[in-house]
N, C-alpha and C positions, 0 to 999 in steps of 0.2 A: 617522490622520495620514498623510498621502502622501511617500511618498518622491522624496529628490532625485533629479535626473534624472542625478547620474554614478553613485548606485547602478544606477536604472535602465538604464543603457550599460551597467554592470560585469557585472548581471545576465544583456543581452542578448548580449552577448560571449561570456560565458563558454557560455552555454546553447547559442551555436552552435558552439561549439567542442566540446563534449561530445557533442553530436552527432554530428557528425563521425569525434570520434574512438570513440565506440560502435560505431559502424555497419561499422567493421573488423574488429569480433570476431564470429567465424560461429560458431553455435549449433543446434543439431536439434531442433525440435519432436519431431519422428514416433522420432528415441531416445530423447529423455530423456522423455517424456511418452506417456500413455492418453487418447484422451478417452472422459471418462467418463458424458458426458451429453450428448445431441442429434444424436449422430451416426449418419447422417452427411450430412442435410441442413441444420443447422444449423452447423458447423464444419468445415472445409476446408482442409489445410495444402497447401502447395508450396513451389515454387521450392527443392527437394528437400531439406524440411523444416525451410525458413527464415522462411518466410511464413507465419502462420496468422492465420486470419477466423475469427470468431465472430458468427453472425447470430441477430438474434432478430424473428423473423416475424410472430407476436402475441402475443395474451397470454397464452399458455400456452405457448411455446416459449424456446427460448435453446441455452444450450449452456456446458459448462467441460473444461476439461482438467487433469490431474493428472501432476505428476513421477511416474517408478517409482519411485523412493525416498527413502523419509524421512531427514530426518538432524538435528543439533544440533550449531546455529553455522556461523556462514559469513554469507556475500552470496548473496542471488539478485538478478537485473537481467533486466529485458527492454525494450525498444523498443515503445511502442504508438502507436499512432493511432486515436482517437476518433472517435465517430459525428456526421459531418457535419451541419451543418443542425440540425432540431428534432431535438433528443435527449429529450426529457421524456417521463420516466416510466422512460426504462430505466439499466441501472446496469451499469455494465464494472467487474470487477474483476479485482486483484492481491492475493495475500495468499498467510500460510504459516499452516497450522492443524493440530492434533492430531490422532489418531483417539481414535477408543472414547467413553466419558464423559464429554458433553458438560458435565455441570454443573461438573467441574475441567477443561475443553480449555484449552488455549493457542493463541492467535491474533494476528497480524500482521497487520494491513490497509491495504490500499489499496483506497478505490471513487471511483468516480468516479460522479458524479451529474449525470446527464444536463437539460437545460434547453431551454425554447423557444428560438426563434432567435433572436440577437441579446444574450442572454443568456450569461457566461460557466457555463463547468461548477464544480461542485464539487469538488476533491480531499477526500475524506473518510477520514483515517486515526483506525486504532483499535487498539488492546491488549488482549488478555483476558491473564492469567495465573492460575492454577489456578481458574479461571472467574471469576474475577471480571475485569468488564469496564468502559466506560462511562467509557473514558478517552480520550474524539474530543477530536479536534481537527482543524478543517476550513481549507481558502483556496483561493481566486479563484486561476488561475493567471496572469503574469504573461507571458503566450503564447499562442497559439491552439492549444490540443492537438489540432486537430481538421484540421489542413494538411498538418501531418506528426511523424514520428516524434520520439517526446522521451524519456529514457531515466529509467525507476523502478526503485529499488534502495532492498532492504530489506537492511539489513547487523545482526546479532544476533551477540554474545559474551557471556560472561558479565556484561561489565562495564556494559553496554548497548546500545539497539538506536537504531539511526536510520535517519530514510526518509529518500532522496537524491532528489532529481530533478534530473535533468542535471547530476550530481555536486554540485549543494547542499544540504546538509544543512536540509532543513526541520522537523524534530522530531527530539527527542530523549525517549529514557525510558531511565531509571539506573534499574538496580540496587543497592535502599538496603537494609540488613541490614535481617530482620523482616519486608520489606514481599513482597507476590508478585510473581514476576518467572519469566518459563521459561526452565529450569532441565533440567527432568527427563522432558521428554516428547517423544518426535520429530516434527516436525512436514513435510509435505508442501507443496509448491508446490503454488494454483491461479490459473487464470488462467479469466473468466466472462464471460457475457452475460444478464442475466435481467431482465424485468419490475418495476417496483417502482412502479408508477404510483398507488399507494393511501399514498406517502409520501418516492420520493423528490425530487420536485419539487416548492418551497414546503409542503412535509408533504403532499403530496398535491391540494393544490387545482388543479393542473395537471396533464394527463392526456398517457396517449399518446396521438397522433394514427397510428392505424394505416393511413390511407392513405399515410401513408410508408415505411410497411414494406418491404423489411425495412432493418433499424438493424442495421448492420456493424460493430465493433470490430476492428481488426487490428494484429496483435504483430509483432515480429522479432527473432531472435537473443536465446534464452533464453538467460542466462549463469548456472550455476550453480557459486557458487565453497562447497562445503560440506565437512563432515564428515557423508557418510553412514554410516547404519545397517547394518551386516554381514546377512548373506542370515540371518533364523534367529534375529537377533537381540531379544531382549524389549530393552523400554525401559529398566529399570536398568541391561542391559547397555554398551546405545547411549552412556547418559547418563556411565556410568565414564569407558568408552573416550572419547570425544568431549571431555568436560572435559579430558584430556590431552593433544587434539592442538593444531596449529598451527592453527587454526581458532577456536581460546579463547585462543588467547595472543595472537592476531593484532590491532594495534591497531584503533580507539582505545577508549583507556578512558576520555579526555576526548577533546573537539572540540580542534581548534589553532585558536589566535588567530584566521587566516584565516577559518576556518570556523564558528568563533562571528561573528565581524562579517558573515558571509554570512548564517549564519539568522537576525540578530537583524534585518538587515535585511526579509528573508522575513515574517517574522513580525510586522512591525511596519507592511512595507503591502500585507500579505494574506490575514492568518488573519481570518476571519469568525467561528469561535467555537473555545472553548478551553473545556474543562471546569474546570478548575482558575480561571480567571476568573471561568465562570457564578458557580461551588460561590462563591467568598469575597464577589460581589456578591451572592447571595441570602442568606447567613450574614450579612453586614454590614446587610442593608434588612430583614430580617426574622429575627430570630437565634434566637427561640424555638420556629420553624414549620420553620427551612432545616432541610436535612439536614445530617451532620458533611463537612466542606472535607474530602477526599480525602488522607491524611496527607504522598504526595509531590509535595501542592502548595506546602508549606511548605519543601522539601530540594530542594538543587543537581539542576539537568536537565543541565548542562552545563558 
């Protein structure tokens, strides 16, 4: 169903004004962050540690970069700008993820999924909590991410997590007793450039076109609002400490009015796929063969 067009103004409005007012807040790559991969001709900060590129050259190159330190709860946000033109096959990301044991990590995402030209991008958000994952949900954006900077923010408390773009609330995931939710493990900022041409474009059947190369991604003004990890600290430590600061207490534990009528609008003219809708339409057409609907597709998101 298409949205009316004074959502659409409302949407357009606001997005340029959060821009705006984002772009005021100065943040340092080259302190708060390592790169940990492709450098240092794939990734390149300046404009004295405010600007970072992330190139990916072919298809065995790219580049990411990683906060110094982990922490649990808070906001992180940054400013990007996507790769011009034909983007297919490659895939820019945002996200915050555990160390150590992958088969229980915790994860926060943001990808963005690169397309031929002419073609809008993907936003493709995703959840893993104590490894269990496979909770996307994807949309068209309602902008051209790819002209200029537009601001992503992953905000986590106990209470729940939601991804912002240009301060609206496009998803939501609660924390329902019983169910997994992270909690207990600290997790680091990254921020990427990588190949995925064998799936992220129409599943693959669209390739990179490498005489474009290279495919630039560029960031601004990491804001990190957290509860870091003490130097030395293990993760039950973290996890004490952290559950008692101002960073867990810090709203929301639900959306306001406002901002439920903002993502419902979101959501209603431009998510492309939702797990929880797949999960009850294949349960409902075939209910002997689907898999079980995902239990918090049935309990409040918001």
């Amino acid at each position: 169903m298409a949205m009316g067009s004074s959502w659409k103004a409302l949407l357009a409005a606001v997005a340029f004004l959060a821009v705006l007012e984002v772009g005021l807040v100065s943040a340092n790559f080259s302190d708060q962050c390592n790169i940990t991969w492709g450098a240092p001709d794939n990734a390149e900060i300046s404009d004295y540690g405010n600007h970072l590129k992330l190139f990916l050259r072919d298809n065995s190159s790219g580049a990411m970069v990683e906060t110094l330190k982990p922490f649990i709860y808070g906001s992180v946000s940054t400013m990007i700008k996507l790769i011009e033109g034909d983007s297919a096959g490659s895939v820019t990301t945002y996200y915050t993820c555990s160390d150590g044991d992958f088969s229980v990590h915790d994860e926060i995402d943001y990808e963005f999924l690169g397309n031929s030209s002419g073609n809008p991008y993907t936003i493709h958000t995703n959840v893993f909590a104590d490894g269990v994952g496979k909770r996307e949900m994807q949309f068209k954006p309602w902008f051209d991410p790819t002209t200029d900077y537009h601001n992503y923010t992953i905000f986590w408390n106990p209470c729940m997590i939601v991804w912002y773009v240009d301060s609206y609330p496009i998803r939501v995931f609660r924390n329902h007793t019983g169910l997994p939710f992270p909690t207990q493990r600290p997790m680091y900022a990254y921020s990427s450039i990588w190949n995925a041409d064998d799936w992220a474009t129409q599943g693959g059947r669209v390739k990179a076109n490498w005489t474009l190369a290279p495919f630039v991604s560029e960031y601004r003004d990491i804001d990190l609002k957290v509860c870091e990890c003490a130097d030395g600290a293990d993760d039950k430590a973290c996890a004490t400490t952290c559950a008692k600061s101002k960073y867990a207490a810090e709203e929301p534990c639900k959306l306001t009015d406002k901002e439920k009528k903002e993502m419902d609008a979101i959501q209603l003219g431009y998510t492309i796929y939702d797990y929880c809708v797949n999960a009850k339409d294949k349960a409902a057409k075939d209910p002997e063969n689907a898999k079980p609907v995902p239990p918090e597709c049935y309990l409040e998101q918001y």
